[in-house]
N, C-alpha and C positions, 0 to 999 in steps of 0.2 A: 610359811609354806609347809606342806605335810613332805614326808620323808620321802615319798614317790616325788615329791617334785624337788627336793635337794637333790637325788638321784640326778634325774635330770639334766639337772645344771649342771651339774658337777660332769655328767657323761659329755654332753653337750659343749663344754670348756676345754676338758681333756681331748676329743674329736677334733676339735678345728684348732687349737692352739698348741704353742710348745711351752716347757714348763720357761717360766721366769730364771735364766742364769743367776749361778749364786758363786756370788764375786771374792767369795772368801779367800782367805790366803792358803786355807785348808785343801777349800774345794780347787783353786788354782794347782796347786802343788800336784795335786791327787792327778788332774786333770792331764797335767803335760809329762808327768810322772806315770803315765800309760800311754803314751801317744807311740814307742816302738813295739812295748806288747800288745797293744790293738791291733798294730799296723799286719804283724805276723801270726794272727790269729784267724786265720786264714777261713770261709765258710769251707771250706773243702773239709776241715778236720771235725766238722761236727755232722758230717753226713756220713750213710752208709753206701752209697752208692760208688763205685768209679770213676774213675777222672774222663774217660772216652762216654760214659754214660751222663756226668754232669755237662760236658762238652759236645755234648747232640743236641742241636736246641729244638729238635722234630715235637718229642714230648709238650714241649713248652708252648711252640706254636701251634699245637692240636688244641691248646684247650681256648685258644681265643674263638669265639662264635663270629657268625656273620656281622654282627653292630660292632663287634670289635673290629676286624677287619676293614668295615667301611666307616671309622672313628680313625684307624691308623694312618690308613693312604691318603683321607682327607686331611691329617694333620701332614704327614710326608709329602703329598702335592703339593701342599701349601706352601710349604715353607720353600722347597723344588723352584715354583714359579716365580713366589717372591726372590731368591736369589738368581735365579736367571733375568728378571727384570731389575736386578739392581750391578750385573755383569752386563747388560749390554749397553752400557755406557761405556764401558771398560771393552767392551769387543770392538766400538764403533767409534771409538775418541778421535782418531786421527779424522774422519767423513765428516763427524761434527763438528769440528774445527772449521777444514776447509768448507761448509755450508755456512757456520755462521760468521766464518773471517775473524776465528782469532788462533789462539796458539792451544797447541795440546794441551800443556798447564792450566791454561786455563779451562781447559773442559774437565781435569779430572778435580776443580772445585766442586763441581755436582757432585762425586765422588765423597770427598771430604764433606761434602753441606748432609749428606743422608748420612754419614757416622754419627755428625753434633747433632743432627735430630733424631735418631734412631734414641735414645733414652727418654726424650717427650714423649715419644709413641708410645713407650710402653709401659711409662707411667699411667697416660690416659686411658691405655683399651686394657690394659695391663687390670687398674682397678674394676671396668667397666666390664672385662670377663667377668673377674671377680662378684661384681654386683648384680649382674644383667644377667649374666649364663655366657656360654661360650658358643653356643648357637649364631644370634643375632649378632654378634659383635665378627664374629668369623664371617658373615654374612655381608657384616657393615664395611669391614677393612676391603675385601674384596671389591667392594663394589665402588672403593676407593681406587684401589687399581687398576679397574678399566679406564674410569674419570681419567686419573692421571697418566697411565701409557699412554692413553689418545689425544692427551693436552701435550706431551712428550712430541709426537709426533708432528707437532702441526706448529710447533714455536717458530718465531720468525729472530729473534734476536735473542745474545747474550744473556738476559737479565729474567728473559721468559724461559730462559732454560736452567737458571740457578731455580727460578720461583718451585719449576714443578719438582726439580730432583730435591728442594726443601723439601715439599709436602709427600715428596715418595717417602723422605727417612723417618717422618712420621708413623705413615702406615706401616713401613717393612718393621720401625723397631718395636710395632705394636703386636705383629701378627706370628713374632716366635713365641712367644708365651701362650696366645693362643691354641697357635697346632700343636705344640708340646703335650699339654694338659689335653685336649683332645686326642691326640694320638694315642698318651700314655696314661694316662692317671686311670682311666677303668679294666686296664691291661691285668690277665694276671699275673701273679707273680715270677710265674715260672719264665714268665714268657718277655718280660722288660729287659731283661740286657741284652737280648739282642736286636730288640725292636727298639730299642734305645742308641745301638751300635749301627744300626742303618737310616737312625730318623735325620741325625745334624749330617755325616756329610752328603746326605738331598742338598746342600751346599753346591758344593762339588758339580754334583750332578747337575745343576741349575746353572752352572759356567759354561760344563761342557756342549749346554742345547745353546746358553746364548752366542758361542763361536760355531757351533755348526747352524744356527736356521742362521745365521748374518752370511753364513757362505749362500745360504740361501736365497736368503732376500739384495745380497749386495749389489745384485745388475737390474734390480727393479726399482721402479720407479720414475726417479729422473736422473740422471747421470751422475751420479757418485753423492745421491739423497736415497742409497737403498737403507741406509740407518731408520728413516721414517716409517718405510714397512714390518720391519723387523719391531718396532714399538708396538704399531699397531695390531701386527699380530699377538703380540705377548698381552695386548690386551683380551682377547679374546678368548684366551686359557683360564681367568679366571671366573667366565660366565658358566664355564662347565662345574668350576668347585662351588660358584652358587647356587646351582640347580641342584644339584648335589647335595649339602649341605642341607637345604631347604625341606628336603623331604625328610629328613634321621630327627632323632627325638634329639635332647637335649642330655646331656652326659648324667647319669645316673650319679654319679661321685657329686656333682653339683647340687642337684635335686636333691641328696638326703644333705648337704652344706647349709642348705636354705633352710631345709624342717629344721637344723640345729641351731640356727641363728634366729629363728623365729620362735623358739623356745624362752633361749637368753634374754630377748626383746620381752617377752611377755609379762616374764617373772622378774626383770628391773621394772620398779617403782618409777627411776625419773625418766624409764625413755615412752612415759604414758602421757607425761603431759610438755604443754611450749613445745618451743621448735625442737626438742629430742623426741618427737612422737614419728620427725621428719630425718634424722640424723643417724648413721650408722655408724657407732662408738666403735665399733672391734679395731677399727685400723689402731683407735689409744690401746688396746691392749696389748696390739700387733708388734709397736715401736717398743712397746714394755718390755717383750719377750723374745724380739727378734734381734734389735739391733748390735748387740754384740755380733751375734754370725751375720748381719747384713753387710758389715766391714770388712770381715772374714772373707764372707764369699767375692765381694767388690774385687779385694786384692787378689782373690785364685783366678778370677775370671780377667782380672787385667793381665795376669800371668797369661793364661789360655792365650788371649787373642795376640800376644805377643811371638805366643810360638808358632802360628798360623803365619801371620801378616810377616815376622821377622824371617821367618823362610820362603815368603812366597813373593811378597811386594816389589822385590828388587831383582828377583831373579832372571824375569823377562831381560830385564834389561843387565844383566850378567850375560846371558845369551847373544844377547846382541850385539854391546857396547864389547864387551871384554875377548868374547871369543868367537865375535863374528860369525852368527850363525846364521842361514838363511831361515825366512817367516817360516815356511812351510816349516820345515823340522821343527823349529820352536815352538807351531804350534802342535807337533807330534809330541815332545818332550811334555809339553805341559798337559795336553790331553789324557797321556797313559799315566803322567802322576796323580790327577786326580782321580784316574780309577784307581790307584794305589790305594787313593785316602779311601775309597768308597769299601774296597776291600777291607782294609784296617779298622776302618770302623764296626764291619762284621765279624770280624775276627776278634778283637779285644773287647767287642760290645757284652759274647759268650765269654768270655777267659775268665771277667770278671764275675763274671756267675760261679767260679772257680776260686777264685783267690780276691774276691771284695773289692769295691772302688777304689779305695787308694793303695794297693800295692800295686793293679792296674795300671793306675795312669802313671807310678814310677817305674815300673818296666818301660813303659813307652817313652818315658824320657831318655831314659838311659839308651834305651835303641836308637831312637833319634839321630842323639848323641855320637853314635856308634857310625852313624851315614853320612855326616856332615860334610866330613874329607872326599867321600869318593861325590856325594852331590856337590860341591863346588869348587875341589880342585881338579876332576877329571878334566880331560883337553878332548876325550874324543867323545862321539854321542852315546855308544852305548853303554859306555860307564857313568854318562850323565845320565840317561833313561836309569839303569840298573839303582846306581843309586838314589837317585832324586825320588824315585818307587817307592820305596823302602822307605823312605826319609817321612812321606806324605803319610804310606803305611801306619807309619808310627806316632806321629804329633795328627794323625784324625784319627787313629784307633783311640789314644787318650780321649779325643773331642769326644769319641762315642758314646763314652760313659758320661759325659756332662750333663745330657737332661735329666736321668733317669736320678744321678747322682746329687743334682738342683733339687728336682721334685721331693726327694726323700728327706731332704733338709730342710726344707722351710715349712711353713705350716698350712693346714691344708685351708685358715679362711682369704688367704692373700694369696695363694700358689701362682697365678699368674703373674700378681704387678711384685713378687718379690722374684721369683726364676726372673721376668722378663729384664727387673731394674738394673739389677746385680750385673745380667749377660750384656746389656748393653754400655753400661758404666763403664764396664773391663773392657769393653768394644773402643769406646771414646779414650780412654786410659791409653790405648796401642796404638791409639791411629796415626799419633807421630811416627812409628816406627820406622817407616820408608825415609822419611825426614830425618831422623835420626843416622841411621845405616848409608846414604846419600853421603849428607855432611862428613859422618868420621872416614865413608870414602877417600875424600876429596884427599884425606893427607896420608893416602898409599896410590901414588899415582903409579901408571905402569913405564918405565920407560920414558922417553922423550915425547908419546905420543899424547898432543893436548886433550883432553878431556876425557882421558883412558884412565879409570881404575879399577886398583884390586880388591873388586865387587863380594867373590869369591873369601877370600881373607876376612872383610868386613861381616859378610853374611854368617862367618863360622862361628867367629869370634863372638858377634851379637847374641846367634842362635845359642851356646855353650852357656853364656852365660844366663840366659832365660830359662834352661832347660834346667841349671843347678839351681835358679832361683824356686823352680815350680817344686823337685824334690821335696826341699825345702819347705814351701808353705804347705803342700800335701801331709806331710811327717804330723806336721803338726795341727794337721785339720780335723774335723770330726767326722763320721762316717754312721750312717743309718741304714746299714744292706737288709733290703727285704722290709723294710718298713712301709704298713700295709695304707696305700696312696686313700683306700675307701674309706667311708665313715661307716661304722656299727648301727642298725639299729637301736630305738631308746627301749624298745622290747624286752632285749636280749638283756641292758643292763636292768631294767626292774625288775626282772627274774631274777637276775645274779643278786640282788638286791635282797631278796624277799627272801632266797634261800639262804643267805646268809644270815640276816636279821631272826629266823629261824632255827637255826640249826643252833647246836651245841658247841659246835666248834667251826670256826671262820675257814670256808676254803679259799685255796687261790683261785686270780681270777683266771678263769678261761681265758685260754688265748687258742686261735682258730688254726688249725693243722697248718693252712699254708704262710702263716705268720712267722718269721724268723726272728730270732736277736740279733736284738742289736749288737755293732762290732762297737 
């Protein structure tokens, strides 16, 4: 190969891949032997700017154009809809029951059947982003969605109703990796923590529409089968993200992915002939170079979903069981706390644009932390609102930083099936957690009253010790703030190339104004 085309490769390697961990005893030492003065090396201190001026995120949002804008909402509708169709089984459980004559438990196995499939999803569409583009595969999942709410709606039995909420956990755990990378990977820089701080709790916000349209839909229909309408419309929402969708180019971050992988391909010898002419190696590189932090992140994200599900899964039923709350309130309590988290998530989505992902998400722990007592040992509601607020605030403002904090870590030729595997692994990791918090219930019972426990105690207790665990693996994680999601043209490095092979003396490489170092 001539020396333009080592360039190349070499540009082309560096672009989509991370370097190969080096397992030394040296490089280990070095490594965790930084992990508190990274933590406090704060981006705040290498800027000139103000703290009210880095914490305006106006600047940041001016500079995204029109395709960014209709890249982001596409990715935050997305995800929006998909969570609100995977909460109105959870709004509608009891109708479903009494429709298909069995017991609540048993309805919220659809529940649990779309957690165990949510990590096939997204290994599949996860890779097929990855390979395809995220166009057509955003397009594909979608159009899975309609299929499936509409087959939701019309089941006549039990076993037709496990089948489809299988094939929903497929599509939902394939379609975060999608909007994520669509939302965010062409974003600029300026502008991802906050647009990363409002993308995950679209969560949130997707519970909130599925308990208000069920108010809606619940006297349509046939007599206590308004569950079926409420499907069938949630079908219908995502014919709008695929017309939508349909019309925008394909993400420009992907597009220069592809020239780089069709480089690599050319200039290996064996992927020219036999079935490697058919076969795309990088995932071997991928496992070469990733799998250290693939373990890594499994375990923060099994953290993550533990703090979500361990404060939220049981709580209804603290409300209800423990201190006898009537529906309507409980469902005011839980409403204004997920605007909390939606809040939270815009608040710490900026802060961390402040003080870097992981000092971020250990303030929110520690806040959290801070709420626990007044969200479940208060007896009256607006200590339970006041807290529980705060509490949601705080373990979704951490959530907030999580894609942005995914994206920057993994490497940009698997970005999808590595963010989507990791989130959902940690998803499956937590799902016990109601099961868990139930059980250790059982032996703080309240009083002489049968099936009465202290829900509140257990949820503290759980939550405390999740929130010390995440500290914890945080402290010790690695962190990439401002790490540029684009690929370089090959352009720019044969120039840098040629002027160096040139010159007298070797300069540094350029690196592009709005590029950061890394923490």
């Amino acid at each position: 190969m001539s020396f333009n085309d080592d360039i190349l490769v070499e540009h082309a390697n560096n672009q989509i891949f991370n370097e190969k961990p080096e397992l030394s005893l040296s490089s280990i030492s070095h490594y965790f032997g930084t992990r508190f003065s990274t933590l406090f090396d704060i981006p705040y201190k290498s800027q000139s700017s103000s703290v009210w001026v880095t914490m305006n995120p106006i600047p940041g949002l001016k500079q995204v154009d029109s395709r960014g804008w209709n890249f982001y909402f596409l990715g935050f509708l997305g995800w929006t809809v998909d969570a609100m169709d995977f909460f109105c089984v959870s709004a509608t459980a009891p109708n479903i029951a009494l429709t298909l004559n069995v017991s609540i438990t048993q309805v919220t196995w659809g529940i649990t059947l779309v957690l165990m499939f949510r990590s096939l999803g997204a290994t599949i569409f996860g890779l097929a982003s990855d390979y395809y583009g995220r166009k057509y595969t955003y397009i594909l999942v979608c159009l899975l969605f309609v299929v499936i709410e509409i087959g939701t709606g019309f089941v006549k039995t039990y076993g037709q109703f496990l089948g489809v909420r299988a094939l929903f956990g497929i599509a939902m755990g394939g379609f975060y990796p999608i909007c994520a990378t669509t939302a965010l990977e062409d974003q600029p820089t300026k502008a991802r923590g906050i647009l990363s701080g409002l993308f995950l709790p679209g969560y949130n916000l997707g519970y909130i529409f599925a308990m208000a349209f069920f108010l809606a839909f619940e006297h349509t229909f046939k007599e206590g089968e308004g569950w079926r309408s409420l499907f069938w419309f949630s079908a219908g929402l995502p014919c709008i993200l695929i017309t939508w969708r349909f019309f925008l180019p394909e993400t420009q971050t992907f597009i220069k992915l592809q020239e780089q992988k069709k480089i690599l391909k050319e200039h290996d010898e064996r992927a020219k002939v036999g079935i490697y002419k058919y076969l795309d190696k990088t995932i071997v590189t991928t496992i070469k170079t990733e799998w250290v932090l693939f373990i890594y992140l499994v375990l923060l994200m099994a953290g993550f979903n533990f703090t979500s599900h361990g404060s939220q899964d049981l709580f209804n039923t603290l409300l209800q069981k423990q201190l006898n709350i009537d529906s309507k309130t409980r469902v005011t309590i839980i409403c204004v706390s997920n605007l909390g988290a939606i809040v939270g998530g815009l608040f710490f989505g900026q802060l961390n644009e402040l003080l870097g992902r992981r000092l971020t998400i250990i303030i929110c722990q520690i806040m959290a932390g801070a709420f626990l007592y007044p969200s479940f040992f208060s007896d009256h509601v607006p200590g339970i609102i006041g807290g529980y607020f705060f509490l949601n605030f705080a373990v979704m403002g951490a959530w907030g930083v999580v894609p942005i904090h995914l994206l920057e870590l993994v490497n940009t030729n698997h970005r999808s099936f590595l963010s989507g595997v990791v989130y959902q692994l940690g998803n499956l990791a937590s799902s016990a957690s109601s099961t868990i918090e139930a059980q250790i219930g059982t032996q703080f019972p309240i009083g002489d009253k049968t099936g009465s426990y202290d829900y509140g105690l257990v949820m503290a207790i759980f939550c405390g010790a999740v929130f010390g665990y995440m500290i914890i693996i945080i402290i010790l994680g690695p962190e990439r703030y401002h790490r540029d999601l684009g690929i370089e043209s090959d352009t720019n490095s044969i120039q840098r190339a040629d002027d160096s092979e040139g010159a007298s003396t070797v300069e540094s490489k350029e690196v592009p104004e709005h590029v950061e170092q890394k923490v």
